[in-house]
Every structure is written in C-alpha cells, then in structure tokens.
TORDONU-831668 format. One line per 10 residues: number of its first residue (from 1); their letters; for each residue x, y, z of C-alpha. Coordinates in steps of 0.02 Angstrom, whole numbers. Each point is the difference from the previous one (the first is absolute). Layout:
NUM) a) X,Y,Z | ... $
//
This chain:
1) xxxxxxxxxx) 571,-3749,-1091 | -14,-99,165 | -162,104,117 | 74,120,138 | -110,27,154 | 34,110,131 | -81,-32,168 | -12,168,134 | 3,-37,169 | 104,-53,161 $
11) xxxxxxxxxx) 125,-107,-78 | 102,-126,135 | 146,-88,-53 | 138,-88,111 | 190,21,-24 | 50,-93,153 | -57,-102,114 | -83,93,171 | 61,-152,98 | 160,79,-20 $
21) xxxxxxxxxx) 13,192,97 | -138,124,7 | -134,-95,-78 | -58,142,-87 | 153,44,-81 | -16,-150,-117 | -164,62,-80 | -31,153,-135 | -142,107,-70 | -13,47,-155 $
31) xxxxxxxxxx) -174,107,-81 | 3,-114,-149 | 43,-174,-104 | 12,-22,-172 | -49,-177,-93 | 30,-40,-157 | 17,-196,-76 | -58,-63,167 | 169,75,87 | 21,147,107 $
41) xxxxxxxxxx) 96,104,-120 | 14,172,130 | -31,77,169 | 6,176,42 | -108,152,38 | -165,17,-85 | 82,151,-86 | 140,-77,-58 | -90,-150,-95 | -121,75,-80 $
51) xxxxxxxxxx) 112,139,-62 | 111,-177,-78 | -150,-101,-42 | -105,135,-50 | -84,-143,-124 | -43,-123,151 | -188,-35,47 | -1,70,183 | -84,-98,152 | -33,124,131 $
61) xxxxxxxxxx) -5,-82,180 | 3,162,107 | 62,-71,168 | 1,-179,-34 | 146,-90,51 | 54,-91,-160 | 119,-174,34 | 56,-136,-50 | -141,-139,-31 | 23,-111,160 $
71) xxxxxxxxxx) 92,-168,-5 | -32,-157,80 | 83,-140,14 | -80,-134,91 | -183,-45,-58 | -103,-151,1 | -137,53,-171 | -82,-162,26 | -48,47,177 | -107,165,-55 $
81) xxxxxxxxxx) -174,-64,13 | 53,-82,176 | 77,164,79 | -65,54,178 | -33,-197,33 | -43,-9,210 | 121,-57,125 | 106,-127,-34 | 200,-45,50 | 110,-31,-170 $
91) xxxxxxxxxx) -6,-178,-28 | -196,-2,38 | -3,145,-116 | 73,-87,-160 | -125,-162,39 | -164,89,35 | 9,142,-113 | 144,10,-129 | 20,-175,-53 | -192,-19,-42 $
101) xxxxxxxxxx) -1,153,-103 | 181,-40,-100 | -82,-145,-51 | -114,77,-118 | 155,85,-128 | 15,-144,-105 | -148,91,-70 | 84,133,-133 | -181,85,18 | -21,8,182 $
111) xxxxxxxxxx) 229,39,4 | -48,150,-118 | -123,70,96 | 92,-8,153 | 161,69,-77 | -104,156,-93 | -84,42,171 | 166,6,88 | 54,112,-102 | -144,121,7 $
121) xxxxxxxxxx) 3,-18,145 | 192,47,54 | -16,128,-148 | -132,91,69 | 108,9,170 | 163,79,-93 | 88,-183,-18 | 81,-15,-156 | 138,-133,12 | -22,-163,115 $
131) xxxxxxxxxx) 86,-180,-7 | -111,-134,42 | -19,-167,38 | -125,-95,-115 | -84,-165,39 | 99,-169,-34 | -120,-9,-194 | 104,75,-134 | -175,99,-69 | 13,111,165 $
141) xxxxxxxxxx) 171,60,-57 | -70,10,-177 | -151,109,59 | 107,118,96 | 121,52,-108 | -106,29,-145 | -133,108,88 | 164,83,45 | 62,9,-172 | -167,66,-62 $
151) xxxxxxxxxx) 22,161,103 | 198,28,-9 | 35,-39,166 | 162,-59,80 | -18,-139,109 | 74,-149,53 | -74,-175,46 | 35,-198,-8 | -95,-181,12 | -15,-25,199 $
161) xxxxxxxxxx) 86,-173,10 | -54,-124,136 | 9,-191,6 | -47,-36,168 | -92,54,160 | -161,73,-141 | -161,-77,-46 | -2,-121,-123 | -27,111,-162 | 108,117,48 $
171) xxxxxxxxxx) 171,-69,18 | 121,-33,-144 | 171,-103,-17 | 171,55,-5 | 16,-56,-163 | -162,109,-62 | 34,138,111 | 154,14,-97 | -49,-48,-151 | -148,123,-6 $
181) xxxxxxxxxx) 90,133,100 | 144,37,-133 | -133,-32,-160 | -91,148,86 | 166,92,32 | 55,-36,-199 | -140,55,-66 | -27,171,104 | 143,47,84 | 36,178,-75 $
191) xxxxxxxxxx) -118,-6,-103 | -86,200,-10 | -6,57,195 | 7,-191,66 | 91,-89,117 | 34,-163,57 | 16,-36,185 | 67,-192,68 | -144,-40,115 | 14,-153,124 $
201) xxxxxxxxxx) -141,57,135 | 106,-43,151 | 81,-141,67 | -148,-76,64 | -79,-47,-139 | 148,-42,-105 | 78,-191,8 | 207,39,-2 | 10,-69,-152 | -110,118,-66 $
211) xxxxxxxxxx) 83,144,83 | 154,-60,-105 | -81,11,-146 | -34,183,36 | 192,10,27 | 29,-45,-147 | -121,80,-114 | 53,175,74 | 192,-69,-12 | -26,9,-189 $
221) xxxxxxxxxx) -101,139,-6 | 91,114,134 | -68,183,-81 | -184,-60,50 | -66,55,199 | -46,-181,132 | -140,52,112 | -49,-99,152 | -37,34,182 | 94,-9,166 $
231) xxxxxxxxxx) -19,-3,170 | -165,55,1 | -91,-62,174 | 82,-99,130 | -91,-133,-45 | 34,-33,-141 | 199,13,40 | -41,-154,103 | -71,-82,-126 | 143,22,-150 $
241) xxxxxxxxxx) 107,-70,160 | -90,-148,12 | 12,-37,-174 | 173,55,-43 | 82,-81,170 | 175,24,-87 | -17,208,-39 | 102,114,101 | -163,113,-10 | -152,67,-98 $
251) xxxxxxxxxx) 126,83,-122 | 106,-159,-31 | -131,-92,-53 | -10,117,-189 | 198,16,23 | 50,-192,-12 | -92,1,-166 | 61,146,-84 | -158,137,38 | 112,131,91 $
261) xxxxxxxxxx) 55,127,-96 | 22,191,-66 | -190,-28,-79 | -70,-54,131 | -160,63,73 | -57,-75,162 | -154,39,55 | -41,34,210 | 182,-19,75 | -72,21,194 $
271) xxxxxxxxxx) 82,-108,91 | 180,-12,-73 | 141,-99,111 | 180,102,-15 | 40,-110,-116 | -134,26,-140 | 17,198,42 | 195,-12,-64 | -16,-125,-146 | -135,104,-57 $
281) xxxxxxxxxx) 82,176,-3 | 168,-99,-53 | -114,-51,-170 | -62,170,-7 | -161,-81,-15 | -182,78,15 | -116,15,158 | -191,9,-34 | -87,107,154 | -206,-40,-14 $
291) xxxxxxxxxx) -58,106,160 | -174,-43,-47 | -6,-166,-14 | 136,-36,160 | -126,88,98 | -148,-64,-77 | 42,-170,9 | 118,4,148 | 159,-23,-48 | 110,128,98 $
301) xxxxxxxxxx) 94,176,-10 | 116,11,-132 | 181,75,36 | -20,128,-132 | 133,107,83 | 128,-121,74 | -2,-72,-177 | 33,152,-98 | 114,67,104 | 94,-166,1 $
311) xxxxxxxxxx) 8,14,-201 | -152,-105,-49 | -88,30,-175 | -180,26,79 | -160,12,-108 | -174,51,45 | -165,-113,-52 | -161,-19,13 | -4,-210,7 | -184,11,-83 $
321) xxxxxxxxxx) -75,-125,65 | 56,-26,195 | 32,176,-27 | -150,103,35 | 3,145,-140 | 17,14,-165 | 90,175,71 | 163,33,-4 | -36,148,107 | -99,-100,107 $
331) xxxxxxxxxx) 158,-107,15 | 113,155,31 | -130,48,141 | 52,-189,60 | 164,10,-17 | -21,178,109 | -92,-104,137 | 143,-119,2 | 130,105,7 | -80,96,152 $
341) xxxxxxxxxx) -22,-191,82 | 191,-34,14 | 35,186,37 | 64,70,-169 | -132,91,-100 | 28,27,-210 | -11,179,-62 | -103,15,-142 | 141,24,-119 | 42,-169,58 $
351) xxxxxxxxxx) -155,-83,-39 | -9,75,-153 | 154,-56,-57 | -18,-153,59 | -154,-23,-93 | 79,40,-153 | 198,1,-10 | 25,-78,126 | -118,-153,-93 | 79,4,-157 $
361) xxxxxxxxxx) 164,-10,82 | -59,-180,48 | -65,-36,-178 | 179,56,-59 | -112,118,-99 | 55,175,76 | 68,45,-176 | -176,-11,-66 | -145,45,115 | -27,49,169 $
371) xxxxxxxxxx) 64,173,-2 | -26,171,-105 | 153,34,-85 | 61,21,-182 | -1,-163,-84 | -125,-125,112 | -139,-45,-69 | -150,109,33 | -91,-99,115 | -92,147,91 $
381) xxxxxxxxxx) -117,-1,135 | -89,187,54 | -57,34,178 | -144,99,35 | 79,30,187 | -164,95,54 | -121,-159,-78 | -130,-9,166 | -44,119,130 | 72,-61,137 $
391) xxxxxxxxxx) 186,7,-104 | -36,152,-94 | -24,97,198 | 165,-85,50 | 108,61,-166 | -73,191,16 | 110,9,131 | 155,-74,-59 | 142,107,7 | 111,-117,-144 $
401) xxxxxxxxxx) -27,-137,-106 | 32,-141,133 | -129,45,99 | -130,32,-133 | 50,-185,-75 | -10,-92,166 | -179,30,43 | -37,-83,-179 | 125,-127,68 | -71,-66,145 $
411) xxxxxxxxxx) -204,29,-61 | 16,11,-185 | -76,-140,-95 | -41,0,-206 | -126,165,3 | 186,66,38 | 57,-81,-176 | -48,164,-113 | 89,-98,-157 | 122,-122,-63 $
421) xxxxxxxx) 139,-1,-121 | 59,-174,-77 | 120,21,-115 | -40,192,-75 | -194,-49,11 | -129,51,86 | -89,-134,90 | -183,24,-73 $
//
C-alpha cells in the first residue's frame, strides 16, 4: 500500500490564469494536500483529510505557503561556477567568460560536479523542474540528466550545438551535432522524469547547414521541445543580419530551416519586429522572460504584458548564468522591476503563476508539474513567508495572502525555502 502524506498548511493552487480578469480570482486556498505515489491525490480542509486519510503521516506547516516546486525553463548548468561574472555586453560575455569555462565538460568528472551543484543549488531555492542547455560534449548532457535521474527530478536539457563563431574545442559539425544530438535524444528521451530538448545555441554560432540539420532531427522527432535564443541585444540582431543577408529577420533565420514551431522555446524575445510577434503567436510557440539576466547583462525590457495580452505563451527563467540568481523569486522580484519600467506592474498571483504554470505551459508540461492540483506530480516547494526580519515585520501586517507573499517576493531568497517536495519526497 502506496505511503499517504498529508502536508498542513497554506495550500496555493491555480485554476486559471490571473492574466485573464481579477488576478486573484484565478488562485485558491486550501488548509491541506494529500501525496501519495509521488501525486497529489487530495485538497481540502485540514479537517476534511485527515478525517479521509486518517492513516496518512501528517506534515504540519502552520502558515507556510505550500506550492508547486518552481519551474524553469531556460538555464545554462554549465555556466554555474561563472555566475555574477563583471561587466560585460553579450558577445564579450560568451568569449571572456562562458566559452573558457564550457570548455572544460568534456570532463564527465568536472560535467558531474557542475551538474550535482546546480541542482543543489536551484533545489535549495524551491526549483524543481528546469530545461537547459548543455555544452556542445555529449558527457555534459550525460552528467545532467543522471544527477537528475538520481534524485527523481523532471527536467529537460540537450547537447548545445555550435559549428562556428566558438573556440576551437568547442564547436562541432552538422553532421555530429546531429549525429550526437538524436543518440542522446534515443537513449534518454522519456526515460524516468527526462526530457530531451533540440538545442542549436542561436543562429550565430550555427553554419545554415547545421541549422538544417536541427530541422530535421526535430522534423522526425516532433514530441521532443527545440530551445534556442532570440533577439536578445541589439547587437547581436545586427550581427545574425550580417550573416544571414537573405532573412526577412532574427525569427526567419530558425524558420527557413524548420525550428519554428508549437515546441518551441525561445529564449529573450526583446526586440521582436511585427513580424516575428505574429508568426510567433500564429505557432503558439513559447516566450522565455529572464529579467535577471536582461538587466544584468543589458539586454532590454521585455514586453511581458503586450505579449500576453496579445496571446503569447510566456515563461519565466532564471538564465543561470547571464542571469544573476539561482532565485526564481529573485527573478519574480525582476520581472516586478520590469514590469514597473514599461508601466505595467505583475501582481503577485501573476508572478507566481508565471513561475510555475505559467512555465510548464512552455514545457508543454502543465499536465504534470507546475501547479497543486489532483493528479500533478508532487513537486512541492514550502515558503517560510516570515524567513528574515526585515520580511517577517512586513507580513505581520498583511491583511491577505498577496500581500504576505509579495514581501517574500521581492526580498526573499533560499532562507525563505523552508522545504522541498520532488516527486512525494522530501528533499533531505
């Protein structure tokens, strides 16, 4: 007989998006959620299930707000040990810092350590699903997903293909990038909690041929997610011009080889012409928001609002590393800033959701994680929404649940992070 535990406490789930109306009105309460087999099996009053579960080892959280483990869905793991790295534009950002330090995962050592840090690391912060990008060396992808594997965890990730504009070392060949690419994607797609993501970095570094390549692989393999970037810094927009003269933009340049589509995840999206803005929403394909990082490294102010209002498929992430946090609250504080910047500040319901449904929705994995209701997976993280002094003054005054959350929000960090769920565990 399958382990029932019942967890007390301020129980969120979403049943709507708060994009959409009152954003309030899209979010419930409940006093309690049962696990059992690493599902939610029941919500309800604390009353209620342990009157129906009287047999259910109970988890007392008092006023802990108890969620869905956060999701992100745009991460660099290779980049950890370079995060917070000083000052530089995009380009000079890959070539002083990033390239130098993806050089080193051939190593399956030195790729494990990296890829059991990460996620300690994002673990201890509340993250329990990301896709990343790897390095181009098939070992990084091997690393990742069996630290993952070790602990349960859903994630998603793929070999970073590149065959030009990268240090010798670190570029591959169409051929090997697709060779290695779908070996990888054989051997682990759907395998436990794993999947595999199409990853051509960007344009930039990718000759067209191999960018067809790509095409193709995720032509005959259409259930798996393509991750790239796009139109991250002005920049480099003048640079994918200059080497595809014949594009009709940014966007065209993955379109003319067969990377636009439904599973899709395109990381940045700043500075989208008209044009990219409709054949984007017309694939109902998935925007990437990294506040952190666009401000960090001076990219620009996403149009989280314009966007969703226009129908986009919008995701929240952190962008470890040209992101600055591990966070994802951190992030949502970000993503607050920005919002204020162009004139249209998020509600905490609408981070929140955002930082979970609203990023499974882009990992066309909303039927599995990202929210708290009978049947996901119990991916859990708890909130200690009184964790330092300075927020524990703010939410004695709160007068409901939004305004107790948002202080933790916009100052919380992992002392915030009282415990995490992955999949009907307790995260030791």
């Amino acid at each position: 007989m399958a382990q029932k535990t019942l967890l007390k406490g301020r129980v969120l789930s979403f049943n709507g998006s708060p994009f959409k109306g009152d954003p309030t009105d899209a979010a419930e309460l409940h006093e309690g959620v049962l696990i059992e087999d690493g599902h939610i099996a029941a919500l309800g009053t604390a009353h209620d299930l342990s009157k129906a579960y009287p047999d259910a080892e109970v988890k007392e959280y008092g006023t802990h707000l108890i969620m869905a483990g956060f999701v992100d869905p745009h991460v660099h793991y290779p980049q950890t040990a370079i995060i917070a790295s000083w000052g530089k534009r995009l380009i000079d950002w890959l070539n002083s810092y990033t390239f130098p330090e993806e050089m080193k995962f051939g190593d399956p050592a030195y790729a494990a350590e990296i890829a059991n840090r990460y996620l300690n690391l994002t673990a201890a912060h509340g993250t329990t699903t990301m896709c990343s990008f790897c390095t181009i060396h098939p070992e990084s992808v091997e690393a990742f997903f069996a630290a993952a594997q070790s602990r349960g965890q859903r994630v998603v990730a793929g070999k970073t293909c590149m065959d030009r504009n990268a240090p010798e070392g670190l570029r591959d060949t169409a051929q090997t990038g697709y060779d290695q690419s779908r070996a990888l994607l054989e051997k682990w797609h759907g395998v436990d909690r794993v999947s595999y993501a199409i990853t051509p970095r960007f344009s930039p570094t990718s000759t067209p041929e191999q960018l067809e390549a790509m095409g193709a692989l995720w032509a005959e393999h259409p259930d798996c997610l393509m991750q790239t970037h796009l139109s991250e810094q002005t920049d480099e927009i003048e640079w994918v011009r200059s080497l595809f003269p014949e594009a009709r933009d940014y966007l065209d340049t993955y379109e003319q080889f067969g990377l636009l589509g439904s599973k899709g995840l395109y990381g940045h999206a700043i500075h989208l012409e008209d044009r990219e803005r409709d054949r984007l929403r017309e694939m109902d394909a998935a925007l990437i928001h990294c506040p952190t990082s666009n401000t960090f490294i001076g990219s620009g102010l996403f149009d989280m609002n314009g966007l969703i209002q226009a129908g986009h498929k919008v995701g929240l992430a952190t962008d470890t590393g040209g992101g600055s946090s591990f966070s994802m609250l951190r992030t949502m504080a970000a993503a607050y800033e920005i919002g204020q910047l162009r004139g249209r500040p998020l509600h905490p319901s609408q981070l929140l959701w955002l930082g979970t449904v609203g990023s499974a929705r882009t990992l066309r994995m909303e039927d599995r994680v990202g929210n708290v209701t009978v049947g996901m997976e119990a991916d859990l993280v708890v909130l200690n929404l009184a964790s330092t002094p300075a927020i524990a003054q703010r939410e004695a005054g709160a007068d409901d649940v939004w305004e107790a959350v948002f202080p933790t929000i916009m100052m919380g960090d992992d002392r915030a992070v009282a415990d995490v769920w992955i999949a009907g565990r307790l995260r030791e």
